[in-house]
Kinemage of the C-alpha trace (Angstrom):
@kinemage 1
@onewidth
@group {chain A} dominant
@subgroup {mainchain}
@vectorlist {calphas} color= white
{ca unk a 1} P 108.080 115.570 101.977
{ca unk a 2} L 108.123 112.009 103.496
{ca unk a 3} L 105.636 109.174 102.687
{ca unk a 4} L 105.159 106.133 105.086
{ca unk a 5} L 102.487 103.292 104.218
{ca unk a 6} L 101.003 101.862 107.238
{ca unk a 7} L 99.038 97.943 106.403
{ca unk a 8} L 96.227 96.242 108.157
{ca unk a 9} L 94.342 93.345 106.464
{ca unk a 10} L 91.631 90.943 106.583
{ca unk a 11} L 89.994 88.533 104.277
{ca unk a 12} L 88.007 90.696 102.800
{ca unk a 13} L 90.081 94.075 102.533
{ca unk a 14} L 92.532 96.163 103.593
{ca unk a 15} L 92.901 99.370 105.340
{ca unk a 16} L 95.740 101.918 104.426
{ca unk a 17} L 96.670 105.230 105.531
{ca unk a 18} L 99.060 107.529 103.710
{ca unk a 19} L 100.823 110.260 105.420
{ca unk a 20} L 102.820 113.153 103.281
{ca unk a 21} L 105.160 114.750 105.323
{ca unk a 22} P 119.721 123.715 84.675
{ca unk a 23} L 121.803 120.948 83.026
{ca unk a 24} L 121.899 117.863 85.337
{ca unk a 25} L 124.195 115.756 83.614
{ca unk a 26} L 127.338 115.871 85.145
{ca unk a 27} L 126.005 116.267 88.845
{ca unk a 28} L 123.532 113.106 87.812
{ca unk a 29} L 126.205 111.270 86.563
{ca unk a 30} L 128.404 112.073 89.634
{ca unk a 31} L 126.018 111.154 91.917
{ca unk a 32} L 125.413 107.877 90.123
{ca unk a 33} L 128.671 107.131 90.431
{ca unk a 34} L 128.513 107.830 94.788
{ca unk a 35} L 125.150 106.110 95.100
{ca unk a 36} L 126.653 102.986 92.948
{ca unk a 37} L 130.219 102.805 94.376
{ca unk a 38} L 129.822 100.107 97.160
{ca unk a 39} L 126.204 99.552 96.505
{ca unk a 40} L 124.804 96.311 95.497
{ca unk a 41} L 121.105 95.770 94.104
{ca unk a 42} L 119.055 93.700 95.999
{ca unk a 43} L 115.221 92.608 95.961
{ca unk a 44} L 113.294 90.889 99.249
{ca unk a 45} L 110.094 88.872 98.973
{ca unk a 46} L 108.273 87.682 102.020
{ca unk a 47} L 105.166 85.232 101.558
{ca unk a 48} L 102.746 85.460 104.091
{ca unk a 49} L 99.129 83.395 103.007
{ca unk a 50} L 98.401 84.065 99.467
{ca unk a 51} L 100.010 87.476 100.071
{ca unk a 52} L 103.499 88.011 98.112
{ca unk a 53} L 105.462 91.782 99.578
{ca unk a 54} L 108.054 92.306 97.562
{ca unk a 55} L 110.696 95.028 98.021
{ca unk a 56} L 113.338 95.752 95.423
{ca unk a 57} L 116.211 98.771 95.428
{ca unk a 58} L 118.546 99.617 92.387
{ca unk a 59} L 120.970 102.164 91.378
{ca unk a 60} L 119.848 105.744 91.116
{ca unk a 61} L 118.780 106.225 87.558
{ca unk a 62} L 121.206 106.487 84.655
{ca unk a 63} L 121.381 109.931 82.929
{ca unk a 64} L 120.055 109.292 79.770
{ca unk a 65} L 117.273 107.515 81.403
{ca unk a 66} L 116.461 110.452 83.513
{ca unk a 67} L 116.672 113.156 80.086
{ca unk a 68} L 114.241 110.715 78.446
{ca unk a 69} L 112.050 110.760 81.225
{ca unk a 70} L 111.909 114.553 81.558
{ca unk a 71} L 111.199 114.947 78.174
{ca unk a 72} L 108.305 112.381 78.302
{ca unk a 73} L 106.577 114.411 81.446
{ca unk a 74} L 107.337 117.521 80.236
{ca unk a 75} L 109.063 118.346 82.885
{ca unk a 76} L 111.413 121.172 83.433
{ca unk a 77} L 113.489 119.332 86.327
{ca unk a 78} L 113.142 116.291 87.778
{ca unk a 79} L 114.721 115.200 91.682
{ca unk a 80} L 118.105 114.642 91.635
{ca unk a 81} L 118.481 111.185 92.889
{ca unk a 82} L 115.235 109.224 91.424
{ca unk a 83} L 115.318 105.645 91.560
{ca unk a 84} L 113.280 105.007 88.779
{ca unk a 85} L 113.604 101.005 89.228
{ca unk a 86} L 113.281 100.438 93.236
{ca unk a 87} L 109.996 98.975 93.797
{ca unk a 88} L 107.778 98.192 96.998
{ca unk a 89} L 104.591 95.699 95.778
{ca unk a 90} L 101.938 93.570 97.588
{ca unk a 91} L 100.851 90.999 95.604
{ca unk a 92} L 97.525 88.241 96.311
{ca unk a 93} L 98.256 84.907 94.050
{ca unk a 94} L 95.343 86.056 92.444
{ca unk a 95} L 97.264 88.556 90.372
{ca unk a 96} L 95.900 91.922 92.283
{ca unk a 97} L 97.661 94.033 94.645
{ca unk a 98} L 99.145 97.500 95.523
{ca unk a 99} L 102.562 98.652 94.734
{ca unk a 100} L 104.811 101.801 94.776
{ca unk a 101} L 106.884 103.617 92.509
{ca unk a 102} L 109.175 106.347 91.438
{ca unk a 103} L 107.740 107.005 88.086
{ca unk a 104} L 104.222 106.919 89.134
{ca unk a 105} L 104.714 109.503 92.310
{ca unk a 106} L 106.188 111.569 89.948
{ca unk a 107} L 103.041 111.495 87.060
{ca unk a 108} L 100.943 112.962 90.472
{ca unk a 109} L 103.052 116.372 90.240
{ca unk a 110} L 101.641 119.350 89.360
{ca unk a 111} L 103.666 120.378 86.218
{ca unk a 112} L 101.986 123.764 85.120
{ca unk a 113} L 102.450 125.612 87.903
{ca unk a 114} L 104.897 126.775 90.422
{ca unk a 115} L 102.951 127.464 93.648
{ca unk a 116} L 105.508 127.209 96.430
{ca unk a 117} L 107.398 130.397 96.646
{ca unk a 118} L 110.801 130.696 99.057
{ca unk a 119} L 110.908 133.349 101.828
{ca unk a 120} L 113.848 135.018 100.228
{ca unk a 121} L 112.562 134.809 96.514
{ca unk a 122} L 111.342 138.694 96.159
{ca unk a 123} L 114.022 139.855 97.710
{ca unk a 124} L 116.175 138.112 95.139
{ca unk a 125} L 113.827 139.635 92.048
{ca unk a 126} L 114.211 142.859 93.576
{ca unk a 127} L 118.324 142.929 93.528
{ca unk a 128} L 118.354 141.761 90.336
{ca unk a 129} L 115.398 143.953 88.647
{ca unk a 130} L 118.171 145.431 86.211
{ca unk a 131} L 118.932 142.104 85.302
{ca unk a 132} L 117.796 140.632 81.502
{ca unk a 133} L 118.084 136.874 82.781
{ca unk a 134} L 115.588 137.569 85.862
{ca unk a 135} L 112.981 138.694 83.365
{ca unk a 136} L 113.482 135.184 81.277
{ca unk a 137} L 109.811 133.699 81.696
{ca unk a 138} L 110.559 130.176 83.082
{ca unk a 139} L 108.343 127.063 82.674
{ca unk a 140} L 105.942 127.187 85.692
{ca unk a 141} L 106.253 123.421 88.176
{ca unk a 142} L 106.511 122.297 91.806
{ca unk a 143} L 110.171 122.322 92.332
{ca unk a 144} L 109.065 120.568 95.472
{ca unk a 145} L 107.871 117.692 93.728
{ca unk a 146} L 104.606 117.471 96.111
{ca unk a 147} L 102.548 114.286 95.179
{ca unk a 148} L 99.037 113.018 96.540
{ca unk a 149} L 100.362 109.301 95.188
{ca unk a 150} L 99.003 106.754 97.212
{ca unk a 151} L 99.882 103.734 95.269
{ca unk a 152} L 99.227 102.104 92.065
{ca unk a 153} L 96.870 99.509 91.677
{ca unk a 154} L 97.811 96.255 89.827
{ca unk a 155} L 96.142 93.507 88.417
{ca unk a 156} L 94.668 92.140 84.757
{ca unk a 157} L 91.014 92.080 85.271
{ca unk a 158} L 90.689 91.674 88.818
{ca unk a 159} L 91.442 94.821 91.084
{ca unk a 160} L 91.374 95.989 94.603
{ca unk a 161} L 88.964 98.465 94.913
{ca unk a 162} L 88.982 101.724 96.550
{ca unk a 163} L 86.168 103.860 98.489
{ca unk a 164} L 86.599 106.475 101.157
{ca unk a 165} L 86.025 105.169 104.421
{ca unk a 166} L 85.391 106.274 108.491
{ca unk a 167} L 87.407 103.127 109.348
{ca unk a 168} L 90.727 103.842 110.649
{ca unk a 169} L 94.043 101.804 111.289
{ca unk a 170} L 94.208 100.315 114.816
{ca unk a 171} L 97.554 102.060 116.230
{ca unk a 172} L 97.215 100.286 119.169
{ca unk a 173} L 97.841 97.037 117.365
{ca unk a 174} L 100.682 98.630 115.407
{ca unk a 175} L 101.962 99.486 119.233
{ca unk a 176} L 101.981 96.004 119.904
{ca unk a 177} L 105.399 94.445 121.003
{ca unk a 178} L 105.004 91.351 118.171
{ca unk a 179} L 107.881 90.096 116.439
{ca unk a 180} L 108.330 91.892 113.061
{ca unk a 181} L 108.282 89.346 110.273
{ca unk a 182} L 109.006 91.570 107.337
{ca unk a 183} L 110.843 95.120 107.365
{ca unk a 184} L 112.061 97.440 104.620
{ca unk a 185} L 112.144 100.530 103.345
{ca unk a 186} L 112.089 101.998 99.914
{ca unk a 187} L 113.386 105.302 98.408
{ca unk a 188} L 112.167 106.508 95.600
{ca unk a 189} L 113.102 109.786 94.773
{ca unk a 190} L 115.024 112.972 96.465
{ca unk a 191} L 116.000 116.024 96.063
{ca unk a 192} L 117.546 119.132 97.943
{ca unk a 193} L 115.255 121.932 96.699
{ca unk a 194} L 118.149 124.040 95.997
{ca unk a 195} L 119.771 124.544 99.427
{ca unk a 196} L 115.857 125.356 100.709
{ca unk a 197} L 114.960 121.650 102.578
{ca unk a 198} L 114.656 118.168 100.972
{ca unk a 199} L 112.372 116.622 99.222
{ca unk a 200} L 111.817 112.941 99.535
{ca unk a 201} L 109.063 110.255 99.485
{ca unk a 202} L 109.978 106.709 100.298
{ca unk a 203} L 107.523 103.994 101.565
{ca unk a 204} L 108.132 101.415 104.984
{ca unk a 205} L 106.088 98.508 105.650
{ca unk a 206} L 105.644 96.210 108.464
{ca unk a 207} L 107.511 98.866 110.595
{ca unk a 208} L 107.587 99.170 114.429
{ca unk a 209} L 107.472 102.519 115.914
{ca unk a 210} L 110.814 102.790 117.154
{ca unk a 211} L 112.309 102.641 113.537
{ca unk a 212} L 110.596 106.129 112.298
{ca unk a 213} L 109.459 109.340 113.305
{ca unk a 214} L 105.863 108.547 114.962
{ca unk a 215} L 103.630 110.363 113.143
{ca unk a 216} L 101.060 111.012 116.710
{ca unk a 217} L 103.840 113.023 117.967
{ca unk a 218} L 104.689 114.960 114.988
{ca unk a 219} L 101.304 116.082 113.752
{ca unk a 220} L 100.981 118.093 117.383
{ca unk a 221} L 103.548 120.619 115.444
{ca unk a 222} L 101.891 120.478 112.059
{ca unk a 223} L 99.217 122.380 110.372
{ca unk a 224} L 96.819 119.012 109.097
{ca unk a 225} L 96.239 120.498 105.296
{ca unk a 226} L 94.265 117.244 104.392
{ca unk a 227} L 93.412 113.686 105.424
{ca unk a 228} L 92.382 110.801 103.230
{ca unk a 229} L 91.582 107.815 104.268
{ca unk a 230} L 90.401 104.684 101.358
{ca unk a 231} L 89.550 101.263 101.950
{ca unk a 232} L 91.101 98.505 99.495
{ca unk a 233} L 88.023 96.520 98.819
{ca unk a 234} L 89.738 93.246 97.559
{ca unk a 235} L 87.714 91.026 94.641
{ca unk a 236} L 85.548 88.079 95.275
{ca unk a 237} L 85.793 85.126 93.645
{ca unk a 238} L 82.965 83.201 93.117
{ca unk a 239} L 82.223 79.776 94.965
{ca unk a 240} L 81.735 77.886 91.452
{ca unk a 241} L 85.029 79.478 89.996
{ca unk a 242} L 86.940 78.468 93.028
{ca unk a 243} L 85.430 74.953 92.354
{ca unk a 244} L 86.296 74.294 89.097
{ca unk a 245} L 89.217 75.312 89.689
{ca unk a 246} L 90.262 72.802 92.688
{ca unk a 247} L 88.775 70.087 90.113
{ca unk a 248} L 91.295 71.099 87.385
């Protein structure tokens, strides 16, 4: 599962369109170890207007963080490298915006039930009917960690607002050989699925074509499941607030 955030704004609003392509502790802290050996935190902001993007990465998350964090979604698993602190945000000076997280993507999981079943999975029962641990009833989740999260909104009292829309993003702007101001990409979580794929859902922005998998030429070998498109409806301010408030 991949996730890729494509941006187009005006004044007024903006148009987005979101595409979704045991005991843990040792391996967690192992990989901790790898992901931090070398690695260096680092956050990017980029102003453009009263717009603020800003894109922060951290150190896969800490083992007791990640036990806490199970037990507080009631979770049987969660992915193996979550990066419960990286961050991608876009921010008016206003205080509203859109931003992306791990924790959030995660809350959009289906937790009660396990509907994704691997080819091989009978066959396994089957061999191992005489078994008692293949009768052990196991708590029911996606093990694929399959999420409709298309952002969360931020913002004390004054949101963006969202409504379904028939406008679409204007790929042949995106197509258009401009100079990229801002670029950066943000994992959030991944996981291996047990040596059946990977799992992972990271968000781009500002990107040009040649630096990911087009999505045109990939849906023509896809089965489309679902398409959503919203419109971000950004607030108004009122002429008289926006008065007083050059006079003060």
């Amino acid at each position: 599962m991949t996730g890729q955030v494509l941006l187009a704004h005006s004044s007024t609003s903006m148009i987005w369109l979101y595409d979704t392509v045991d005991n843990k502790t040792e391996m967690l802290d192992s990989l901790s170890t790898m992901m931090s050996h070398g690695f260096k935190s680092s956050k990017q902001d980029f102003t453009f207007g009263p717009w603020k993007v800003t894109a922060a990465k951290n150190h896969i998350m800490k083992s007791k963080d990640f036990e806490r964090l199970a037990e507080e979604m009631s979770m049987p698993s969660l992915p193996e490298m979550l990066f419960g602190d990286n961050v991608l945000r876009i921010q008016h000076t206003d205080g509203y915006g859109i931003e992306f997280n791990a924790i959030d993507a995660l809350k959009r999981v289906n937790n009660m039930e396990d509907a994704v079943k691997v080819a091989c999975a009978q066959e396994w029962q089957e061999s191992r009917a005489d078994s008692e641990h293949s009768k052990e009833v196991v708590r029911p989740y996606d093990w694929t960690y399959t999420t409709d999260y298309r952002g969360t909104l931020i913002g004390e009292g004054m949101q963006i607002k969202v409504t379904e829309t028939a406008e679409r993003i204007d790929m042949e702007k995106l197509k258009a050989r401009e100079q990229i101001m801002f670029f950066d990409e943000v994992l959030l979580f991944e996981d291996e699925l047990h040596d059946h794929g990977v799992s992972m859902i990271s968000v781009k922005i500002n990107v040009p074509a040649a630096l990911y998998t087009d999505p045109n030429e990939i849906a023509q070998h896809l089965t489309l499941k679902l398409t959503v498109c919203e419109k971000l409806e950004l607030p108004m301010i009122q002429p008289q607030t926006a008065v007083n408030e050059v006079l003060q």
